[in-house]
N, C-alpha and C positions, 0 to 999 in steps of 0.2 A: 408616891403617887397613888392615890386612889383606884379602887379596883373599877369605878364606872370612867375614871380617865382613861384609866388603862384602856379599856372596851373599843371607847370614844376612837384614840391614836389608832389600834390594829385595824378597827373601821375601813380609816381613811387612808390606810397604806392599801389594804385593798382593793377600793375603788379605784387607786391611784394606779397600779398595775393591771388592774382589765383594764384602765383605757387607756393602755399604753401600746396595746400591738394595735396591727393596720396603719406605721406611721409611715409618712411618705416623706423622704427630703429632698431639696432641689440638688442639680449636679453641680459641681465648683463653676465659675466665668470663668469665660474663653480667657485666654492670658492677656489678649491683647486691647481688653475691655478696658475701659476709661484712660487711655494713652490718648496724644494726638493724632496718632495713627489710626488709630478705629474710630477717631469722630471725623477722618476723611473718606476712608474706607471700611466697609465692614471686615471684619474679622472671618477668613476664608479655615470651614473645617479643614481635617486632614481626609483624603477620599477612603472610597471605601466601595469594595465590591457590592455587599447589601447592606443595607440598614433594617431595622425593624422600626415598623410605623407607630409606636407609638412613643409617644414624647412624654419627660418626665414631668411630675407635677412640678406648678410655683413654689415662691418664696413662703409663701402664705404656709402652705403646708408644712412646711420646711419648719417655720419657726414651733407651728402648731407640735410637731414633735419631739422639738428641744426641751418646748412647754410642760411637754407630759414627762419627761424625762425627769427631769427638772421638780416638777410636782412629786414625782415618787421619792427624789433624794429629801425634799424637804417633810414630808410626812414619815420619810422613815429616822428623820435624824431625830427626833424626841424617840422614835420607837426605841431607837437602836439604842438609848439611854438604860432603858431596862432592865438586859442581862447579856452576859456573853452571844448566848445563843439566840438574842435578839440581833445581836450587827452579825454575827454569819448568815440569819435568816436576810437580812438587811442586803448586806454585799448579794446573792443569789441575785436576790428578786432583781436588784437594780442593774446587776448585769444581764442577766436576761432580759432587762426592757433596753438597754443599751445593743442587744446582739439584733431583737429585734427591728429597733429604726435602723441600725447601718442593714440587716437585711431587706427590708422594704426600698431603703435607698439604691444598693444593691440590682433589685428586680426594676425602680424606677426608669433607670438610666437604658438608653437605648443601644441593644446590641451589634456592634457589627461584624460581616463577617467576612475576612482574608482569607481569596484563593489562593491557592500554590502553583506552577506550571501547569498541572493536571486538572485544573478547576476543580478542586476539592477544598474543603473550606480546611483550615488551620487551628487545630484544635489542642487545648492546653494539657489536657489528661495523656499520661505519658502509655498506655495503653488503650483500645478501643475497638470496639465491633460494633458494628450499627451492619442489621438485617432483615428485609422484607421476611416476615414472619410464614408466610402465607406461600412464600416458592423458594424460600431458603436462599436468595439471591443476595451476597454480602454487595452491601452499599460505601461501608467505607471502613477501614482495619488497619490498626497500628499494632505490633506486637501481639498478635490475636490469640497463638500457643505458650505465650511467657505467662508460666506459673509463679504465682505470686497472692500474701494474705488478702483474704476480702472481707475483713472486719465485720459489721455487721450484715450485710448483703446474706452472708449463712442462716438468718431467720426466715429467708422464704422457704429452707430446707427446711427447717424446725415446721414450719407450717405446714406444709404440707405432710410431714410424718406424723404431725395430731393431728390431721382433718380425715388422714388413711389409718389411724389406728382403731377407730370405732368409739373410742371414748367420748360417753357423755359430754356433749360440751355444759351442759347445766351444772356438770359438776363443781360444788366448792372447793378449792385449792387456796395454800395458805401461807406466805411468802415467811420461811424460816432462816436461821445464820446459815444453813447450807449453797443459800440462793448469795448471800454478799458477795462484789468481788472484788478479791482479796488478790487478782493478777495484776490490775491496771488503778484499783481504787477510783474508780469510778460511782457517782452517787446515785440513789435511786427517789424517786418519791413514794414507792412500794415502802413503806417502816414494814420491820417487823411483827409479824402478827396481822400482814392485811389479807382481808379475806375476800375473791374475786372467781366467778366462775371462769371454768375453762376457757370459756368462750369469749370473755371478757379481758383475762391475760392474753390471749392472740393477738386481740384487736390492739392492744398497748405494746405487744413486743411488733408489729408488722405496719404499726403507726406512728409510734413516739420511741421506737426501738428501746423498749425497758428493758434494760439485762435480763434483771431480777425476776420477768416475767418469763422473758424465755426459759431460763434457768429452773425454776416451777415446773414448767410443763415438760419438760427432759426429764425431772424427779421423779413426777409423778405418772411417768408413762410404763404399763406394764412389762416388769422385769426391772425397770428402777434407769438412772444414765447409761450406765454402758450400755441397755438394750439400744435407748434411744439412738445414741451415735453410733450404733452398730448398724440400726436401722438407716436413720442420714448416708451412710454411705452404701449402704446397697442399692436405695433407691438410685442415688449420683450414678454407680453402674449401671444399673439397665437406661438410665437414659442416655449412655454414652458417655459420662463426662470420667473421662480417662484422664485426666490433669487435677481431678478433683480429690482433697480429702479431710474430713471434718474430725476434730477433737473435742468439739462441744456446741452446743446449743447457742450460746450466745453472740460470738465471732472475737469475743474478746481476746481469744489465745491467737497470737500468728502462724501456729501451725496449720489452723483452717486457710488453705489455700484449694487456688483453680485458677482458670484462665478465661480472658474474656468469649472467648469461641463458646466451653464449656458455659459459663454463666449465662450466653443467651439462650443456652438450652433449658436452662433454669429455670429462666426467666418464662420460655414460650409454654414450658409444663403448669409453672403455677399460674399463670394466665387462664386455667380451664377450671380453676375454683373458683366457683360465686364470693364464696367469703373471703379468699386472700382478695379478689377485687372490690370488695367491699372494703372491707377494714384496713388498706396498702394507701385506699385515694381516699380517705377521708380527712375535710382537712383537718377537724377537730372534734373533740368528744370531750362531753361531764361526765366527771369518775366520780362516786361516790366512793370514798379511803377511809375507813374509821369513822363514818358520822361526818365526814367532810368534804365539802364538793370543787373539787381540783380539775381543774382545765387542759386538757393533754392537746398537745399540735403535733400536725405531721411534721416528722423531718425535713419533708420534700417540698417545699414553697410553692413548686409548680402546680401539685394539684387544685389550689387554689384558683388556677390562669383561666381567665374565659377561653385563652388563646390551645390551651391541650384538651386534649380527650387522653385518660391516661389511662391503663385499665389494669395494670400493674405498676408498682415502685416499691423502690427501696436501696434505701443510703444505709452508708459504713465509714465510719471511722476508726482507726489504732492507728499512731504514728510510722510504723510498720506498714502497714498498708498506701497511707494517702487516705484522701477524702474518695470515696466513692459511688458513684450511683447507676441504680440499673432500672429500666423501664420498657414498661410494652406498651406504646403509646398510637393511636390510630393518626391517619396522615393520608390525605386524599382518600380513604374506605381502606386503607389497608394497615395492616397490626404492623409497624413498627417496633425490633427490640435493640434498645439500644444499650450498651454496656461502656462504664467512662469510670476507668481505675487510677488509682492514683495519681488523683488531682493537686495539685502544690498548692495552690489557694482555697482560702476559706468557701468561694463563691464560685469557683474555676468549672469545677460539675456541672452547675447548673447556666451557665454560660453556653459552654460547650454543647449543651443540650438544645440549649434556643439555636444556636447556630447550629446547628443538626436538622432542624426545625426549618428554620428561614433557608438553608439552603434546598432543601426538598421544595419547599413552596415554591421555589424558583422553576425547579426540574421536576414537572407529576408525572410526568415521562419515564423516569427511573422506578416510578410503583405504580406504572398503566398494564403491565402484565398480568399484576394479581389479581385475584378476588377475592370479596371478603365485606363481612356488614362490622361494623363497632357494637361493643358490648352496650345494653341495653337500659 
């Protein structure tokens, strides 16, 4: 193949995966759709304490994101002809536009949410603290002092010990084998030799949760990693978090654990840096990598919602852990943090979190005591 072929094909696989996110798909038909039973009767939901008001897109949309889907397999199936390291780059990309549509499908669908005897909604995260920030009034807690890994959720410690260390954030730093890793074999889009100021690796460890970013700025923090995680845990002491204790920067080892009581302590400390809320709710950023301009997303879909004001985040995963996520999110004028550990489903987190949401909306009453304005 010709090297202006060549050009031509990586073009169009390109284009084909930027317009692949923002896909929306419709939810499966009720079961009882096209029987003779539902063209006498309509097809009655199952009830439900709340619902959230907004309804999923059409079919329309739905197919529009098969389409795109669809579109990337076939632009990359001549790519993938090329070399090995063409159908690895191949397989990546089209899984990430696949992770994509089922997430937006996902967010589409409308949540509801199941009281228990106490009128407390029913939440799937097998740990949990959700607390009015502002008068310290716990709202709702499952397992609140069980210690246990919290995968990546440790980068807002990481952040906060670079933003108190005094270190230039202009400074260049330079992602070497020290940063690979070599516990979980986890990938990076940091290569080798990429070069990103301080303040540029924050934003990608506290946004797209880059290992290898965080990893970097543990390296290169005065006195080298041990200072750093020597540092991460003194800080965790004085702010009380006595369940806490960190082995690394990244959250990759499961020895980094704490509890959710401890994490919304976490949570409420790094809420008071401008730049951890800056760079935690952004929902995307263009990196410039080697001469080449790479699109990073947040972990956390919600920051996207017109429906949150979020003014901290930040997800974790290791199998070890669960999926988990923790947030200071504003709610009738008052700083919500909510903390949801080891979730069993892909999506289970951020469910749990709307239903966190929708049940306050019901009750303002239960954050009519506080005071307090939303970050700015």
């Amino acid at each position: 193949m010709k090297f202006r072929t060549l050009l031509a094909v990586m073009f169009s696989l390109a284009v084909a995966i930027t317009g692949a996110d923002a896909v929306y798909a419709a939810p499966a038909k009720a079961k009882c759709a096209g029987t003779a039973k539902a063209k006498a009767k309509a097809c009655k939901p199952a009830p439900t304490a709340l619902a959230s008001k907004k309804a999923p897109r059409g079919k329309a949309v739905a197919r529009s994101g098969a389409g795109k889907v669809a579109k990337v397999a076939r632009a990359g199936r001549t790519a993938a002809k090329l070399t090995a390291r063409g159908k690895r780059a191949l397989a990546r990309q089209l899984a990430a536009a696949r992770r994509q549509v089922a997430l937006e499908r996902a967010m589409s669908e409308p949540v509801s949410v199941q009281l228990d005897a106490h009128g407390q909604p029913r939440l799937g995260s097998s740990a949990f603290y959700i607390a009015n920030q502002n008068t310290g009034e716990v709202l709702l807690q499952r397992n609140a002092r069980l210690v246990m890994p919290i995968a990546s959720i440790t980068k807002l410690m990481t952040a906060m010990v670079v933003l108190e260390s005094g270190s230039s954030l202009q400074e260049v730093l330079t992602i070497d084998e020290d940063d690979i890793d070599y516990l979980k074999g986890t990938n990076s889009r940091l290569t080798m030799g990429t070069r990103l100021t301080r303040e540029k690796m924050l934003q990608l460890a506290l946004m797209s949760s880059e290992n290898r970013a965080a990893s970097a700025l543990a390296r290169n923090f005065p006195g080298g990693r041990a200072a750093f995680i020597e540092q991460m845990n003194a800080r965790a002491r004085l702010l009380g978090m006595n369940d806490t204790h960190f082995y690394d920067s990244t959250g990759l080892t499961p020895r980094n654990v704490s509890s959710p009581r401890d994490l919304s302590r976490m949570v409420a400390a790094a809420a008071r840096y401008p730049l951890i809320h800056e760079f935690s709710t952004a929902a995307e950023r263009h990196v410039d990598i080697n001469g080449v301009t790479k699109r990073f997303r947040n972990t956390n879909s919600l920051v996207k919602s017109p429906d949150w004001n979020i003014g901290v985040s930040k997800t974790g995963y290791i199998s070890e852990a669960g999926r988990c996520l923790v947030m200071q999110a504003w709610m009738h004028g008052q700083p919500v943090v909510i903390v949801l550990m080891d979730s069993s489903g892909r999506y289970t987190r951020t469910t749990d979190a709307q239903r966190v949401r929708l049940w306050l909306d019901e009750r303002p009453e239960l954050l009519a005591s506080g005071r307090g304005l939303p970050p700015g």
